[in-house]
N, C-alpha and C positions, 0 to 999 in steps of 0.2 A: 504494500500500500504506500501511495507516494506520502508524501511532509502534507503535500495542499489537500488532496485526499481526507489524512487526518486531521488538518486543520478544519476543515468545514464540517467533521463529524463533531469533533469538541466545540465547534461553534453551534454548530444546531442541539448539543445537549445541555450547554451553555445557558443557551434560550429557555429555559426551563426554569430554570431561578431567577431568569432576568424579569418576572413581576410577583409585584407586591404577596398577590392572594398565594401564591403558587409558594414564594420562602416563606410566606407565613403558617401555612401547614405545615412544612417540613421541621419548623422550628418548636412546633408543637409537639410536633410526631419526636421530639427529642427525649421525650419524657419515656421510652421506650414502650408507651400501652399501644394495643391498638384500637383506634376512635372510629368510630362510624360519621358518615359521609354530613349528617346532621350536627353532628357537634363542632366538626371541621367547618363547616359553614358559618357555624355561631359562632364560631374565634375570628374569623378571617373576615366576619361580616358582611356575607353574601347572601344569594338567593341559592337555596338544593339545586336547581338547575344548573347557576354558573360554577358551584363546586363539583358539580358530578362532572362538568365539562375539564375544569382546569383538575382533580383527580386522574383521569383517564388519562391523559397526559401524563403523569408523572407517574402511573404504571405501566403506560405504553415504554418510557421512555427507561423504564428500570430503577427509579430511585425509591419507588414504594411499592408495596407486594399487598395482594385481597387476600385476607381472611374470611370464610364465608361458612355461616351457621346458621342453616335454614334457609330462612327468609332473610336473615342478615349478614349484610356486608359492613365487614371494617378493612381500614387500612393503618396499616404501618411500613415504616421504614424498611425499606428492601436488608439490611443490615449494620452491623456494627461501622461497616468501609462505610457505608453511607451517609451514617451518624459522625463518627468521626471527620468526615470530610463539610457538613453541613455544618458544626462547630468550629471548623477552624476557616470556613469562610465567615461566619458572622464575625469571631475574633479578630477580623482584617479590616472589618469594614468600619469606617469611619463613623464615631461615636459622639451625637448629639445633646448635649449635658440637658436631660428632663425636666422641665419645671413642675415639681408635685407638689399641688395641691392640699393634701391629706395626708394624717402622720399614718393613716393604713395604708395606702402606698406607699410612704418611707421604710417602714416595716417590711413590706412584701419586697420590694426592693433590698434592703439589705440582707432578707433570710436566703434570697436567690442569690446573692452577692458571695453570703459567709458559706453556704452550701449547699447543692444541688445534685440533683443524678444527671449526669450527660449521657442519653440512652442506657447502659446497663454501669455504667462506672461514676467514682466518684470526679464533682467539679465545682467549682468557686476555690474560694481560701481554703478551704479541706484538703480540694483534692492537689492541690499545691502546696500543701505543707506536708502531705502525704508524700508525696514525691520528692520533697525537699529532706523530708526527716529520712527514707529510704535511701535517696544516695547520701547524706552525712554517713548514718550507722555502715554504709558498704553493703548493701542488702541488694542494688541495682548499682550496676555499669556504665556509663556513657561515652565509653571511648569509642565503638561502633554501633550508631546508633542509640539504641537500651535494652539492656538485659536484664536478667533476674543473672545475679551470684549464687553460689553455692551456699554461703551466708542466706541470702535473701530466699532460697528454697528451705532451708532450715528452720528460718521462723517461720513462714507460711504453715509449715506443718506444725510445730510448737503451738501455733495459733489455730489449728485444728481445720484451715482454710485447704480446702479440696480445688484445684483446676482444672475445670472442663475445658479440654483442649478439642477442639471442633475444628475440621477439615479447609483448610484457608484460612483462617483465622489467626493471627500470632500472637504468639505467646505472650506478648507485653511489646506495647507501642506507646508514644508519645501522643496526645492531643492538645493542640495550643487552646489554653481555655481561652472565653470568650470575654468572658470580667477582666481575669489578672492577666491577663496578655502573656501568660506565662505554660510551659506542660502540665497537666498532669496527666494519669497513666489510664493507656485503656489495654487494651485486649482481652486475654484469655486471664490474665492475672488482677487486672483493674474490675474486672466484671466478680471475679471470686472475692475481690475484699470488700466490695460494696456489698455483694448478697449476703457474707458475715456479718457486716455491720447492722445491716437491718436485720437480720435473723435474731444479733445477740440485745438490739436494742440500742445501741449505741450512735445510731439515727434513727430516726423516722420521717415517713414524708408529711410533709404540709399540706392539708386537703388545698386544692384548687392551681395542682402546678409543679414546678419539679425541684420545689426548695426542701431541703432537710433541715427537720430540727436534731440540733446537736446535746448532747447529754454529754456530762463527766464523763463518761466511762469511756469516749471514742480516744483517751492516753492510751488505752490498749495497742493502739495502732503505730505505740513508740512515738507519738508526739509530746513536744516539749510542752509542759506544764502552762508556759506563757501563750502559747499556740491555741491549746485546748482552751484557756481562758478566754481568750479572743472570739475565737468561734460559738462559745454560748449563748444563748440567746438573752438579749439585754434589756427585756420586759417579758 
């Protein structure tokens, strides 16, 4: 295949996030559930009509995959590449300072801020202190790329965290968050310490979106004392 060739293929899939309603479900779809055709509509603020049109499109085009149960259809995210790849375009994209209104907007604001699920791993200040506190102790690598150490497989088990390693998927990759402008970890190893976290308590999610509340107990994760402080919740 020629360079022009592929240029005009990543340009026409390009087109696909180049409107509003179309990154705004995707960014939705970040929460890793998958949402029916109606509630994507109510976030994006359309008519079922113009979502079912601009939907089919971004399953035509492979970046979301149908779920289908019965009579109902959901959609999610085609995958983790694709989550990961929808995060680290918003973290590029040039960021508008908000003017809020309401301290429950402030609020909502900063819990997505201090910490969030980016599709199945952790992200905000967490998931960057999480990756910050793992390469300090030597637990991950970044001299090619990032890996998991022999150290950093040691604790995972000590922490009783199991990795489902799935076919294309690698083992531990980088994600530029979209807040801190900064990595934190996804793959096969980002996705095991988030589903610990919430299994043991040590987050939960925030009804209406993809912030985490954070509790004491997330030191388990080898963050420093001043770290975990930070990230509590401050009402």
């Amino acid at each position: 295949m020629s360079t022009q060739t592929e240029g005009q293929e990543l340009a026409a899939w390009a087109r696909m996030l180049a409107d509003a309603t179309r990154a705004t479900v995707c960014l939705a779809l970040l929460d890793g559930r998958a949402w029916t055709a109606t509630e994507l509509a109510r976030v994006a603020k359309v008519s079922r009509p113009t979502i079912s049109e601009h939907l089919n499109l971004l399953v035509d085009g492979g970046l979301l995959t149908e779920v289908r149960q019965g009579r109902h259809r959901y959609l999610k995210l085609a995958g983790p590449d694709t989550a990961e790849l929808i995060e680290g375009l918003a973290s590029l994209a040039p960021h508008r300072t908000e003017q809020l209104s309401s301290l429950s907007a402030v609020c909502k604001r900063d819990a997505f801020a201090r910490a969030r699920t980016c599709y199945d791993h952790l992200a905000g200040k967490l998931g960057v202190a999480l990756a910050d506190a793992m390469t300090e102790r030597g637990l991950i690598d970044w001299s090619e790329g990032v890996a998991l150490t022999p150290e950093g497989t040691a604790w995972l088990e000590d922490l009783g965290i199991v990795v489902e390693r799935r076919r294309g998927r690698p083992a531990l990759c980088s994600c530029l968050d979209v807040t801190e402008r900064r990595p934190h970890l996804a793959g096969a190893v980002g996705a095991a310490v988030c589903e610990h976290a919430l299994q043991q308590g040590w987050v939960s999610h925030i009804t209406g979106g993809r912030a985490l509340k954070v509790t004491g107990s997330v030191r388990e994760l080898g963050l420093p004392t001043g770290v975990v402080r930070e990230l509590l919740p401050t009402v």
